[in-house]
N, C-alpha and C positions, 0 to 999 in steps of 0.2 A: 335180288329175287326173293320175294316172299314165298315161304315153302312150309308147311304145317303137314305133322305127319299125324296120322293116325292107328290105332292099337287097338284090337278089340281082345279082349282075354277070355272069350267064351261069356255062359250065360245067357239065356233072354233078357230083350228090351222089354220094359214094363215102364209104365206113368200114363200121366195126360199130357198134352203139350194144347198151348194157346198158341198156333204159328201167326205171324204177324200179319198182317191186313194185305186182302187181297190188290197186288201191282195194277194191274189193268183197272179196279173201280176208281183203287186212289188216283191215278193219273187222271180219269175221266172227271172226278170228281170237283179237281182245281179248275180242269181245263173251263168246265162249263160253268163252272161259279165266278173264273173268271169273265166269262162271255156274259151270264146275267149280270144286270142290274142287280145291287144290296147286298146283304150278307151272307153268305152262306159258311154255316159249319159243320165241318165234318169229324166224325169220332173214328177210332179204328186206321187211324192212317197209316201207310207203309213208310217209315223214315231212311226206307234205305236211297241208295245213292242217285237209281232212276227216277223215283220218282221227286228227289230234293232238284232234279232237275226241273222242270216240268215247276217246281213251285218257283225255283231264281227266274222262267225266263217268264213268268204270268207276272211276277213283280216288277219285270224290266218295262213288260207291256202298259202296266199303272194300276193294278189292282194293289192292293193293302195285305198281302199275309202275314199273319205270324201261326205260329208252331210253339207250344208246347205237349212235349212229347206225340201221342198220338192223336190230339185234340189239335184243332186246325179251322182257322177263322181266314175267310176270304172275303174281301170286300172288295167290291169292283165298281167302276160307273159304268159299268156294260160297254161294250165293241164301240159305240161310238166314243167311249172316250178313251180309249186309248191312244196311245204315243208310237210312233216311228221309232225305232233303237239306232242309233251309231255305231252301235257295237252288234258283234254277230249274238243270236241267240243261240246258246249251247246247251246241246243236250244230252251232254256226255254221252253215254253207251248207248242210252235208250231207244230202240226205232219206234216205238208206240209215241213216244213224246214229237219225235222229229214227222212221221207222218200223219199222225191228228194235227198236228200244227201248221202242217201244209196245207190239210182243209180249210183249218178256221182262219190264217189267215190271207189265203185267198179269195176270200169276201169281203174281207175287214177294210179300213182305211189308210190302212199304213202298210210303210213296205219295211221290211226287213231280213237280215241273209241269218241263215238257220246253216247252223255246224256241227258237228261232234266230234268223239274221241276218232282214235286211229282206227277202231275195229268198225264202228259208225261210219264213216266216210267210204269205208269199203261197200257197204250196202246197197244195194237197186233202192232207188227211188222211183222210177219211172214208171211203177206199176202206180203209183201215186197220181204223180202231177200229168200223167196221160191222162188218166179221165177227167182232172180239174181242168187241163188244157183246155178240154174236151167243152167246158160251162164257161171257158172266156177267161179261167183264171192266166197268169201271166210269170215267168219262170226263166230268171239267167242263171243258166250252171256254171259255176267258177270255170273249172276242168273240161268242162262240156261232156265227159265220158257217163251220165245218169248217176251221179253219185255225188254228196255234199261235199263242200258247202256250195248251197244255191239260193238265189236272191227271189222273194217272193212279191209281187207290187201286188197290194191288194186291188179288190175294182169289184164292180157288178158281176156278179154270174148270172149265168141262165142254167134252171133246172135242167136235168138229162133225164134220159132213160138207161140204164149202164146194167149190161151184161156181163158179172163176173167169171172170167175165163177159169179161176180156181177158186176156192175157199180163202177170204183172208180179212180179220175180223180188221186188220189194220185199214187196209183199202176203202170197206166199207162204211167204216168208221169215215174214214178224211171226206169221203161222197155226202156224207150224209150230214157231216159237220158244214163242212162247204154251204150243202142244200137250205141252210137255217136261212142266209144271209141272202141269197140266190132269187132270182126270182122264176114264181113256176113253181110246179116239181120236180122234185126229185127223186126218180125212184133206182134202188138198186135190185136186181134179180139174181137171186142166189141159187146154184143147182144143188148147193150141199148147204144148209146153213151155218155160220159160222158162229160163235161166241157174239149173242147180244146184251152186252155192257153196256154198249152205247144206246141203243134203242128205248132201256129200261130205263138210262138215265136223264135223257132228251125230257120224257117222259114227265120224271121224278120232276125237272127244272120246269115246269108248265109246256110241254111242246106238245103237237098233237103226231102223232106218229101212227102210221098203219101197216102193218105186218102180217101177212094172209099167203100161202100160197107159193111158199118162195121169196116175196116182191115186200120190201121194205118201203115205204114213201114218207115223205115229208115235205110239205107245203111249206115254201120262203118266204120270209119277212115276221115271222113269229117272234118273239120277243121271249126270250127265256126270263124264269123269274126267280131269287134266289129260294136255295131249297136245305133242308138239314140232312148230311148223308151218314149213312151209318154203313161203315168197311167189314165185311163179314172177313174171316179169316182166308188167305190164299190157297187154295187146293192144290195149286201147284207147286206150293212150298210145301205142302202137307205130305204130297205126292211123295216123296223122296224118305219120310221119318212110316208113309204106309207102306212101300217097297221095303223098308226096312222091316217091319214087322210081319212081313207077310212071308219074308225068306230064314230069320230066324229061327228056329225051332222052340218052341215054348212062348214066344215073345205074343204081347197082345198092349196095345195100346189103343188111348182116347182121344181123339182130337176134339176139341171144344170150338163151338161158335164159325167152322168155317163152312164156307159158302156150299152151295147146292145147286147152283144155277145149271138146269139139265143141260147148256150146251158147254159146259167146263166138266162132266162129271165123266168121263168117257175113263177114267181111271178108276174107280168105280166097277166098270163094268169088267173091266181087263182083270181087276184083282181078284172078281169072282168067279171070272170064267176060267181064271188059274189054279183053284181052288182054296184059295184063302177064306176065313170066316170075317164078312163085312158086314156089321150091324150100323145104320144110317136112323138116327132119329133127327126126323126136320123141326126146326121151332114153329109152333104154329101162328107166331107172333110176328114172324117174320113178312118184310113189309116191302118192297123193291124188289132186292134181291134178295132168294131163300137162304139161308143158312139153319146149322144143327150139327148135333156132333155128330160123329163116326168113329166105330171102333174096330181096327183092323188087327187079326189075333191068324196065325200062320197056319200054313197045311199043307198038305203034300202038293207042290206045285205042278203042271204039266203044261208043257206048249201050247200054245193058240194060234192063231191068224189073225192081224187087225191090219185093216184097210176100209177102205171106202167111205161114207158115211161118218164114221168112229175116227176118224185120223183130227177133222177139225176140231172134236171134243179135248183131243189129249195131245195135241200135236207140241206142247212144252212138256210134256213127260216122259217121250219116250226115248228118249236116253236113259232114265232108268228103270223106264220099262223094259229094255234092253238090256240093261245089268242084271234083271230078277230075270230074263229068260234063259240068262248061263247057270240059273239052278234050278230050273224047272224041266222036266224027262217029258223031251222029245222036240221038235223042231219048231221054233216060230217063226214066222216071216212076219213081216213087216213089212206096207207095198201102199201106193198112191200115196208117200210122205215126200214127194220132193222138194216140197215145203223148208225142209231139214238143210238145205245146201245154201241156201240165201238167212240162216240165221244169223247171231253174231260170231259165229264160223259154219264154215262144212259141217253141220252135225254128222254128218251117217258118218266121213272120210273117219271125223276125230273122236267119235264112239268107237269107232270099230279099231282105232288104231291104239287108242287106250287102253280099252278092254283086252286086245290080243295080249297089252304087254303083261297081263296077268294071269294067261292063259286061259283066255276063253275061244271056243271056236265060232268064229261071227265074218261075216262077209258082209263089205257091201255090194249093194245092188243101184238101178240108176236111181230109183223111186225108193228105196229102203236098206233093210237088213234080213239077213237071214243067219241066227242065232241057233248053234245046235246045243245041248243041256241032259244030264248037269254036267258043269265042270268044276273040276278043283282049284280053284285062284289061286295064285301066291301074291306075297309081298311086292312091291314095284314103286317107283319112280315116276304118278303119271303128271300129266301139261293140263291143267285147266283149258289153255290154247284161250286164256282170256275171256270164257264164257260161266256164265255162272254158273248154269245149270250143268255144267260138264264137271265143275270144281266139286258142288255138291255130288255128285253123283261118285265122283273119286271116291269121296269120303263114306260116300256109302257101301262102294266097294270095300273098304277094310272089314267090314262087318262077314264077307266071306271068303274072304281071303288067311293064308296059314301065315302069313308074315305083317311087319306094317306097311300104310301105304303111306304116301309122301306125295303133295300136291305142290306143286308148283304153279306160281297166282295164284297162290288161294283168297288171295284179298279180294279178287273181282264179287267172291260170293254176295258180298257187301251192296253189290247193288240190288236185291231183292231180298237176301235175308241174313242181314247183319242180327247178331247172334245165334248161328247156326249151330256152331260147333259147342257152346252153352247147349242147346236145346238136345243135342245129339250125347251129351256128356251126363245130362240129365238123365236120361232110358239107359245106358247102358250098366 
């Protein structure tokens, strides 16, 4: 069992930190440079584990990568020339890699069985391959129970009209990937908008995409064309060193270069409405996606309410939004996340069950949490439970806590930000 404890000895957090390129554009960024024709390179890459997946199985498909460090040269002969795999395509932990990959290739020409890890194979797919179902794509699930590994045949689609029953940039994502190759339109209709990565990046690769109103569309048989992509830094990695900063006393840090993209910044908004001092300067250079620094420097914190609207903004954060709410005076709930139970575990069951063991008072609820504050943490024992975002969040509890903490898997943090505990050891 990998177990890494952590210690904090008093003091404020102070530096800059450069957190490593944002997960979600990197993945997007192979997947579609794989899908164009020619070269595409990209700067700012994420080398953690999700996304080295996501580059093994685009190389299996017949594209050319190579990686040095965050510099990343993709060359492809576009969707027609890819290859059928004999072997399953794995995509370790990752669900972004395994349901974007469900869209793209069920349009494609080859077929191929798409797997992951242990915690992956537990996951719903069928919010997925329903709506591709839905366009003629073609789908054998091993287990038959909605969960990998399952076999993709690619083939013709037919554009849809597709009414998302929740918020999920994944889903949206696989529809509108699908829709490239499809013929017709495509369009998806969103009641909450979710994280557009994909839309911007369709975009960036020559596509013509239309976005008004809710209703996302895109016209099939477009031909993507290679693009050079530049990875602003993860916010959701940042998330966790500005909860840090923000529950400190005295503490004030600089994050450099990470993104802004207003449908990711929903943390942001949470930190101000807690009463943290958030100074956002955007680049105004900045070309895709926004990026710019932020500087999050601490304050007297107090409960909030987030739901609705706000949840698809921050819905990878709040876990340790939830850790900063056991030091903030007075009650926050947390409600319309039930988003949180189909992660790569139960988030609400495995926050809450972690956090208690530190003494915080935190319930769950069907759709969230409900966090009362401040409380006195101690030292503990907690379970990653194999999720990254759970493991950092341990680690950030040491910072209010009277004793150390001790994480158990700590290694999974590896899949989105390997050097964390470097970057964390660096502020304190």
């Amino acid at each position: 069992m990998d177990i890494h404890e952590v210690s904090f000895h008093g003091g404020p957090l102070k530096g800059e930190l450069r957190v490593p390129g944002d997960k979600s554009i990197s993945h997007r960024a192979v997947m579609l440079g794989g899908m164009a024709e020619g070269t595409t390179t990209i700067s700012g890459f994420l080398a953690g584990e999700d996304c080295l997946s996501t580059i093994s199985i685009f190389s299996r498909l017949g594209a050319v990568i190579e990686r040095e460090g965050t510099d990343v040269t993709v060359k492809s002969p576009g969707m027609a020339g890819w290859k059928s795999s004999s072997l399953p395509l794995d995509a370790g932990n990752s669900g972004t890699t395994a349901r974007l990959l469900l869209g793209i290739l069920a349009g494609s020409s080859v077929t191929a069985t798409v797997t992951g890890d242990r915690y992956l194979c537990k996951r719903p797919m069928r919010r997925v391959t329903d709506p591709l179902a839905a366009m003629g794509a073609a789908f054998d699930y091993e287990g038959g129970g909605g969960t990998l590994p399952l076999t993709v045949e690619g083939r013709q689609l037919q554009g849809i009209q597709y009414e998302m029953p929740v918020a999920s940039a994944q889903v949206k994502s696989a529809i509108l990937l699908a829709g490239v190759s499809a013929a017709g339109t495509t369009t998806v209709k969103e009641k909450t908008v979710s994280r557009d990565h994909t839309e911007r990046m369709l975009e960036q690769f020559g596509a013509a995409v239309i976005a008004e109103d809710g209703n996302v569309a895109i016209e099939g048989g477009q031909r993507l064309t290679a693009a050079s992509v530049k990875v602003p830094g993860d916010i959701s990695s940042a998330a966790f060193f500005m909860c840090a900063a923000a529950m400190v006393p005295g503490s004030s840090v600089t994050f450099r270069g990470v993104g802004l993209n207003p449908t990711r910044t929903g943390i942001v908004d949470v930190l101000i409405g807690m009463g943290a001092d958030v100074v956002q300067n955007p680049d105004p250079d900045a070309a895709g996606e926004p990026y710019g620094d932020i500087t999050v420097s601490a304050g007297g914190l107090k409960a909030v309410e987030i739901g609705g609207d706000l949840i698809p903004r921050l819905i990878d954060e709040l876990p340790v939004i939830a850790l900063l709410a056991t030091q903030a005076e007075g009650t926050t709930v947390i409600r319309d996340a039930g988003e949180l139970r189909v992660k790569e575990t139960d988030r609400i069951e495995a926050v809450c069950t972690e956090l208690r063991k530190l003494g915080a008072d935190i319930e769950p609820t069907p759709d969230g949490m409900i966090i009362k504050g401040p409380a006195k943490l101690k030292g503990a024992v907690l379970s990653s439970n194999g999720d990254h975002r759970l493991g950092m969040m341990a680690a950030i509890a040491a910072l209010a806590a009277d004793g150390p903490v001790s994480i158990e898997d700590a290694g999974c943090i590896d899949v989105s930000y390997p050097g964390f505990f470097d970057d964390l050891q660096s502020l304190m």
